[in-house]
Residue, then its C-alpha position, 0 to 999 in steps of 0.5 A: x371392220x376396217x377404220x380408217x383414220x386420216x392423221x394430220x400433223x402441220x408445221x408451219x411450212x409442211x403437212x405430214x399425213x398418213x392414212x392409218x386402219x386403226x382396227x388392223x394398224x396398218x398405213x394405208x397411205x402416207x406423204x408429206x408437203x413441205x415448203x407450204x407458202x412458196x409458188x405452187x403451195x400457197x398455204x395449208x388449205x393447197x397443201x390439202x387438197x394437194x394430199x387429196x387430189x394425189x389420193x383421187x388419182x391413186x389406186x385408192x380413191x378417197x371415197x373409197x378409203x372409208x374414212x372415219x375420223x380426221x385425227x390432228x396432232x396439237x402440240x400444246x392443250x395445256x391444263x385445259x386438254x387431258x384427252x383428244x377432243x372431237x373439235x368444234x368452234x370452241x375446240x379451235x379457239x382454245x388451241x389457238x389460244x394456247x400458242x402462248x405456250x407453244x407459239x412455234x406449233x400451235x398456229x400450224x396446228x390451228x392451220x391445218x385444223x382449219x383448212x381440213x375441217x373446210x374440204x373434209x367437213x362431213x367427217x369428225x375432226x379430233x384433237x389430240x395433244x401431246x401434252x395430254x399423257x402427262x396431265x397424270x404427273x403428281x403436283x409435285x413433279x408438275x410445280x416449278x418453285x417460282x412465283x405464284x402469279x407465274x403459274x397461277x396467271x401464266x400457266x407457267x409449269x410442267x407440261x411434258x410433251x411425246x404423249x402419244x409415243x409414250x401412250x403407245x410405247x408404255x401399252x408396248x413395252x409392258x406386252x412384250x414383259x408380260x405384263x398389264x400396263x397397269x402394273x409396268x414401271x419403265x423409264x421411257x427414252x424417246x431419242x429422236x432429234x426431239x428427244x424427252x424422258x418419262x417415268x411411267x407409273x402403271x401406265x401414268x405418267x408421273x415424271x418427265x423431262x420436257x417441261x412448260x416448252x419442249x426446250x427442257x430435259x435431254x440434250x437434243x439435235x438443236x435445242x441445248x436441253x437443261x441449262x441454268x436459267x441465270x443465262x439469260x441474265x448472263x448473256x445479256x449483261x457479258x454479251x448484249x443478248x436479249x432474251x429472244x436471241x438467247x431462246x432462239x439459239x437455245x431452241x436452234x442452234x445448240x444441242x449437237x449442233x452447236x457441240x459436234x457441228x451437225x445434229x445427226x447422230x449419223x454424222x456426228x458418229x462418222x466424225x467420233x470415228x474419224x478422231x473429231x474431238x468435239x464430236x467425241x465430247x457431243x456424244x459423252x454430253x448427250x449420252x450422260x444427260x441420258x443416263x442422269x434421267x434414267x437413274x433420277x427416274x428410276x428413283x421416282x419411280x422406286x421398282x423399274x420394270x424395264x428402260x425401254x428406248x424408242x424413236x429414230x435414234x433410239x430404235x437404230x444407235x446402238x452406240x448411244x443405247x451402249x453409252x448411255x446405260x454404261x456404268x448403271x449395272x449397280x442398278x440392275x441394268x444389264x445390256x447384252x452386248x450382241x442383243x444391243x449391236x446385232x441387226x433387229x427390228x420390232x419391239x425386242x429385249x437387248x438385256x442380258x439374260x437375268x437382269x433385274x431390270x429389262x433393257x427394251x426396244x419398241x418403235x414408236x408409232x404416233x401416227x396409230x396412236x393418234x388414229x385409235x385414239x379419235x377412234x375410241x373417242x368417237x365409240x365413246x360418245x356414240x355409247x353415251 
């Protein structure tokens, strides 16, 4: 039996949505809106119905989609959400209140939130956060060493965030070992132009590299990733920064961009291969703080499984896979050369043959994530 799911992810001036069966997996419709607040795209509500209207005059009309669920992505539930929500009033005046910690996401989310439950009020509307699959990581792994009053007022902690990838990733990526997830241990590298780490446990989070904002952890396109607090105070004594400059440089305007000059990999691979020096220094940076993670995370966790890397640059770099993991043989990790560079899609092993730990590909894929977990939210409560 069918179960289709409308998954919505808002930002503050786009829509990204998909039409997923969470009974077969497939993507039934897919688009996005982009530039919402200029002429023609006033706000989130028109962005909306625009995504309606299109499917009315598509060759599958709304009301025959069957609809189950509307599944919308919410970047931050700090310690309040451990799980997706079917949302009401109360539901919505928490996520809007938790833009304390995700001030960039959480009022888009609240948006989309709104204006869907508005024109799509008949069908239950489910939160799901990314911060959610995290909520297992030990106090110890979770605990900054700062003041009392900063994490027991502010909140101020170790969230994580990519969730939902790492919730579908890990349940993929022990399938393919043969194995439960319960009894997989992986190092989970999600590379994208976000790009975070995980150790997982059993199928629990217990580590990762992202922290109270997803500015923390892996060098990204844009955001600098870890970097000596004491900047901020540097910075404004040597340079007059305050520290929403400092924040907004980190969060925008460092990562590859700031070290190669572009934040795609793609580009910054054309000018390693045209003799750019700086280009060539950007990908040694961003591959080590890659493999820092994997050794740290294989410690935590004491017995790897596999390290397994998904989304855009980790399904499709070969070059960064190689970089990264080069050097780690004294671990057990063994990368067969032409596994690793040949052409593949789907999940697949690129270790060698015998290698203690397993080398693993698996594309992520949110949008089902999100879908199945409105769905059995919902079969949950109707059993109850």
């Amino acid at each position: 039996m069918s179960r289709p799911v409308l998954v919505l992810n808002c930002g503050s001036s786009s829509l990204k949505w998909q039409v997923v069966d969470a009974a077969s997996g497939a993507a039934l419709a897919s688009g996005q809106v982009e530039r919402i607040g200029d002429e023609g795209v006033p706000d989130h509500e028109a962005a909306l119905q625009a995504v309606l209207d299109g499917l009315d005059e598509g060759d599958t009309p709304l009301a025959r989609l069957g609809l189950v669920a509307v599944a919308h992505r919410v970047v931050h539930g700090g310690e309040r959400f451990s799980g997706p929500v079917r949302i009401d009033d109360d539901v919505v005046v928490e996520v809007r209140d938790l833009a304390r910690l995700a001030p960039l996401h959480n009022p888009a989310a609240v948006l989309g939130i709104e204006a869907a439950r508005r024109r799509l009020g008949d069908l239950p509307h489910v939160a799901v956060f990314d911060t959610a699959f995290h909520r297992t990581l030990p106090a110890h792994a979770s605990t900054y060493a700062v003041p009392r009053a900063w994490r027991e007022e502010h909140g101020v902690r170790r969230y994580g965030f990519h969730g939902t990838s790492y919730a579908h990733v890990s349940r993929a990526a022990a399938e393919l070992l043969g194995l439960a997830p319960e009894a997989a241990n992986l190092v989970v590298l999600h590379l994208g132009n976000g790009a975070s780490a995980a150790a997982i446990e059993g199928g629990r989070s217990v580590d990762t590299s992202m922290g109270l904002t997803p500015l923390e952890g892996l060098v990204m396109g844009t955001r600098s990733g870890d970097v000596d607090p004491a900047i901020f105070g540097h910075l404004r004594r040597t340079a007059g920064l305050d520290a929403e400059a400092v924040q907004d440089a980190l969060q925008s305007a460092s990562g590859m961009r700031a070290l190669a000059g572009d934040g795609d990999l793609r580009e910054v691979h054309r000018r390693v291969a045209a003799g750019d020096r700086d280009a060539e220094l950007a990908l040694d940076v961003y591959c080590h703080r890659i493999r820092r993670y994997v050794g740290a995370f294989m410690a935590v966790l004491g017995r790897t499984d596999a390290i397994v890397f998904t989304a855009g640059v980790g399904e499709h770099d070969a070059e960064v896979r190689r970089r990264a993991l080069t050097g780690l043989e004294p671990l057990g990790i063994r990368l067969d050369p032409d596994r690793n560079g040949g052409p593949g899609g789907g999940a697949r092993a690129i270790s060698a043959d015998g290698s203690p730990v397993a080398v693993l590909v698996v594309p992520t894929d949110e949008e089902l994530e999100m879908a199945r977990q409105a769905v059995a939210l919902l079969a949950a409560a109707d059993d109850s």
